[in-house]
C-alpha positions as CSV (number, residue, x, y, z in Angstrom):
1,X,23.1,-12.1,119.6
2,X,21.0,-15.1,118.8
3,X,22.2,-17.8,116.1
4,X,21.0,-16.8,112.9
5,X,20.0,-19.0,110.0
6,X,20.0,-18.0,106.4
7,X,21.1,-15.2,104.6
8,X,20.6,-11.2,104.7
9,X,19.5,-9.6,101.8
10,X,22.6,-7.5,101.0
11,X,24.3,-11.4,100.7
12,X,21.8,-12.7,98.6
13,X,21.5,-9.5,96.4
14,X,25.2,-9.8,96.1
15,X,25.0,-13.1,95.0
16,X,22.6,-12.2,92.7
17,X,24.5,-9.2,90.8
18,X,27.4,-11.4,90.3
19,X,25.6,-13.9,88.8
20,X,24.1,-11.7,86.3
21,X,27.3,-9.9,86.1
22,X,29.0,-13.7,85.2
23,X,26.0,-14.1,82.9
24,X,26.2,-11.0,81.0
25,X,30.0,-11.6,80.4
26,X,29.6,-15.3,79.1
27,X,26.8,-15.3,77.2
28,X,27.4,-13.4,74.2
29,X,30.6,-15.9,73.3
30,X,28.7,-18.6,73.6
31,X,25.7,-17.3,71.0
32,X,28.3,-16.8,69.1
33,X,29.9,-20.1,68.9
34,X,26.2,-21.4,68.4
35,X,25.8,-19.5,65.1
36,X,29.1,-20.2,64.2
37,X,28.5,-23.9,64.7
38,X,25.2,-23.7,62.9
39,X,26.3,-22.0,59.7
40,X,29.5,-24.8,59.4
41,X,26.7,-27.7,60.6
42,X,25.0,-26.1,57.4
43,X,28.0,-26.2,55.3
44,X,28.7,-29.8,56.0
45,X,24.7,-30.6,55.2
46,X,25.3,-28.8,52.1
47,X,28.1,-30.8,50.8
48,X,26.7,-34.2,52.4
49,X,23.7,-33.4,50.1
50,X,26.0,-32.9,46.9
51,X,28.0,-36.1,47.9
52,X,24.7,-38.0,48.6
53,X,23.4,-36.7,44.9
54,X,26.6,-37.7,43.2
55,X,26.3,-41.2,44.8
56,X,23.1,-42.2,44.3
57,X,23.1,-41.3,40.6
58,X,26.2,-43.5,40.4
59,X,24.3,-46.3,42.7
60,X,20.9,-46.4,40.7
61,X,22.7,-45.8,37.1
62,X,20.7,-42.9,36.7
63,X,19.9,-38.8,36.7
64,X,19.9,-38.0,40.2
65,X,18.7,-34.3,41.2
66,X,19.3,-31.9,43.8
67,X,16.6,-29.8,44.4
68,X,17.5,-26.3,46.2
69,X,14.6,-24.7,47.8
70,X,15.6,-20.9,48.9
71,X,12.1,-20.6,50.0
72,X,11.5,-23.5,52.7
73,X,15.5,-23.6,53.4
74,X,15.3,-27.5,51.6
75,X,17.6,-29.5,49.9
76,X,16.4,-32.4,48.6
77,X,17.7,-35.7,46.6
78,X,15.2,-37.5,44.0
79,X,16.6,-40.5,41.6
80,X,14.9,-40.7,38.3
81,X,13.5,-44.5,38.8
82,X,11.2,-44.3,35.7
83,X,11.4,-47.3,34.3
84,X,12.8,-49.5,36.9
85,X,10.6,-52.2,38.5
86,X,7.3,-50.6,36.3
87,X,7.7,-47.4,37.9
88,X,6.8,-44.1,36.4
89,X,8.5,-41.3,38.7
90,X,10.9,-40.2,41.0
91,X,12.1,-41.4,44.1
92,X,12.7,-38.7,47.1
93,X,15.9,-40.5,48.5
94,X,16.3,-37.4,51.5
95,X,15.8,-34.3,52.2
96,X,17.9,-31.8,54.2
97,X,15.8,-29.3,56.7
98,X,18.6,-26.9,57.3
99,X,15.3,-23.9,58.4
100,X,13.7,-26.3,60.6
101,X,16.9,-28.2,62.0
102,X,19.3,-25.5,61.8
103,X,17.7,-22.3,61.8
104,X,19.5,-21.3,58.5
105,X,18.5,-19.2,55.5
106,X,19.6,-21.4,52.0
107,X,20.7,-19.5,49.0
108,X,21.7,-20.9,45.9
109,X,21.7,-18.7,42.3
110,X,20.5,-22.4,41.0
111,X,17.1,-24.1,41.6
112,X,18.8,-27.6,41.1
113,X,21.7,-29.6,40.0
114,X,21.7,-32.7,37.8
115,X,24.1,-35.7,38.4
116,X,24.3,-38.7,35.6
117,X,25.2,-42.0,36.4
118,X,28.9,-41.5,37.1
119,X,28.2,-38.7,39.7
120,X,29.1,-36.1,36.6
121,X,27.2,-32.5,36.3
122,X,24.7,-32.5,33.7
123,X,22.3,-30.3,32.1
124,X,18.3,-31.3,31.9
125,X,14.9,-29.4,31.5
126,X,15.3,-29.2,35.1
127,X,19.0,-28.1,35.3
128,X,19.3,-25.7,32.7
129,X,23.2,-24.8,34.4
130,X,26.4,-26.5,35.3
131,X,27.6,-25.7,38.9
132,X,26.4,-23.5,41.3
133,X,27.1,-20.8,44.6
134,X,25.0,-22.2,47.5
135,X,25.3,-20.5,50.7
136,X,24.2,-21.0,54.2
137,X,23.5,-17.5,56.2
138,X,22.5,-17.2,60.0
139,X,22.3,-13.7,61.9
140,X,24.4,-12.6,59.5
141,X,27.2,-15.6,59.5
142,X,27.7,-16.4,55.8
143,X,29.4,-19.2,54.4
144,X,29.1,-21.1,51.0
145,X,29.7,-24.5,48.7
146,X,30.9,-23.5,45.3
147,X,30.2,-27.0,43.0
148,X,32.1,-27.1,39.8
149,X,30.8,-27.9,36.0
150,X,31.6,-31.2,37.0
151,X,29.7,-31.5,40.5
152,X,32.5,-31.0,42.4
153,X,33.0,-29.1,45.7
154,X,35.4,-26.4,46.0
């Protein structure tokens, strides 16, 4: 027999099959963990937006309001600066794309929450409610942020 170079096709078939074999075995974890690690990323975006909300009312002595958008998947922080330096309006101080960035579904059984100027709850003609149930949902992975009366996080 001559020296041969290369491989056969049975060996590379079989190298083949055990890859997808390997594959087919680790995969399904690891989609898993991603979804899982999605739906806490969401959590933790969730209460950074609350904190965020709370702060800045407290840092601009006024209304700050978090504005939950089930539709888009957006959270989003505006200060009432009407008043200050001649303006008339609000200030968008950041908005969370948890859709876009995260791939998560936002649900909230409020439409906003209202901070004062010591990071307290309040109500407004834009926050008829105290407190609220947000949740963050991804291929079926739930988790949520309940905020107090006070605008707390439990």
């Amino acid at each position: 027999m001559k020296n041969r170079a290369g491989f056969t096709l049975a060996e590379t078939l079989t190298v083949v099959m055990l890859i997808a074999v390997l594959g087919a075995i680790a995969i399904p974890p690891l989609v898993r963990m991603r979804e899982a690690a999605s739906v806490d990323s969401g959590r933790s975006q969730v209460t950074a937006a609350l904190w965020l909300s709370r702060s800045v009312g407290t840092r601009w002595g006024r209304t700050a309001v978090l504005t939950i958008d089930t539709l888009d998947d957006v959270l989003t922080v505006r200060v009432d600066t009407s008043g200050l330096m001649g303006t008339a309006d609000s200030v968008v101080v950041r908005e969370f794309r948890l859709g876009d960035d995260l791939d998560i579904d936002l649900g909230s059984d409020r439409s906003a929450l209202c901070f004062n100027s010591r990071g307290i709850g309040v109500t407004s003609s834009s926050c008829p409610a105290l407190g609220a149930l947000i949740t963050v949902t991804r291929n079926g992975r739930i988790d949520s942020v309940r905020v107090n009366s006070a605008g707390r996080v439990w």
